[in-house]
Residue, then its C-alpha position, 0 to 999 in steps of 0.5 A: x679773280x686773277x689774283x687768286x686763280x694764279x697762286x691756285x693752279x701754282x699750289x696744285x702744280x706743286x702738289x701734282x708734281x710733289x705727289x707724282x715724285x714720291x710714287x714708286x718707279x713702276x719698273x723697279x715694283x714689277x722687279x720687286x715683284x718677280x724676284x719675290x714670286x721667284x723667291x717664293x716657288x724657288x726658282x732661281x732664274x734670270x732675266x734674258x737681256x730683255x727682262x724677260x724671266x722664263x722657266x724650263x718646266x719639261x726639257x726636250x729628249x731629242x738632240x740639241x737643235x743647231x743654228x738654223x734647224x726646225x725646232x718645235x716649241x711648246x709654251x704658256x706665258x703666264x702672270x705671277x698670280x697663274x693667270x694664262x695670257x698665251x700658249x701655244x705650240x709651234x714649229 
């Protein structure tokens, strides 16, 4: 039993293995994927340092805020298909 049971779980290892090498890098798809949904609503946007992609839609009229001062914020973070995952408005 032993004989055949070895070379099995060898040949299925190689096959995992093989099937999750070939699959795309889950990372560089959700990239893809932005920079195509950007392209497509012509936004020319850039992520922050951390990846993170955001749009001004309404810019404020008051004063520039300094370092240190209290400002307000309105935002919606929202999935490329429109789907609303947080909003909020904060001081």
């Amino acid at each position: 039993m032993n004989r055949i049971f070895i070379p099995f779980l060898l040949s299925l290892s190689l096959i995992l293995c093989l099937n999750g090498c070939t699959k795309d890098d889950p990372i560089e798809k959700e990239k893809m994927a932005m920079t195509k949904y950007l392209e497509d609503h012509g936004y020319a946007e850039s992520p922050t340092a951390s990846g993170l992609y955001y749009i001004e839609t309404k810019r404020g009229t008051g004063a520039d805020a300094d370092k240190g001062d209290l400002v307000k914020v309105r935002y919606k973070g929202t999935f490329t298909d429109g789907t609303v995952f947080d909003s909020g408005i904060y001081t």
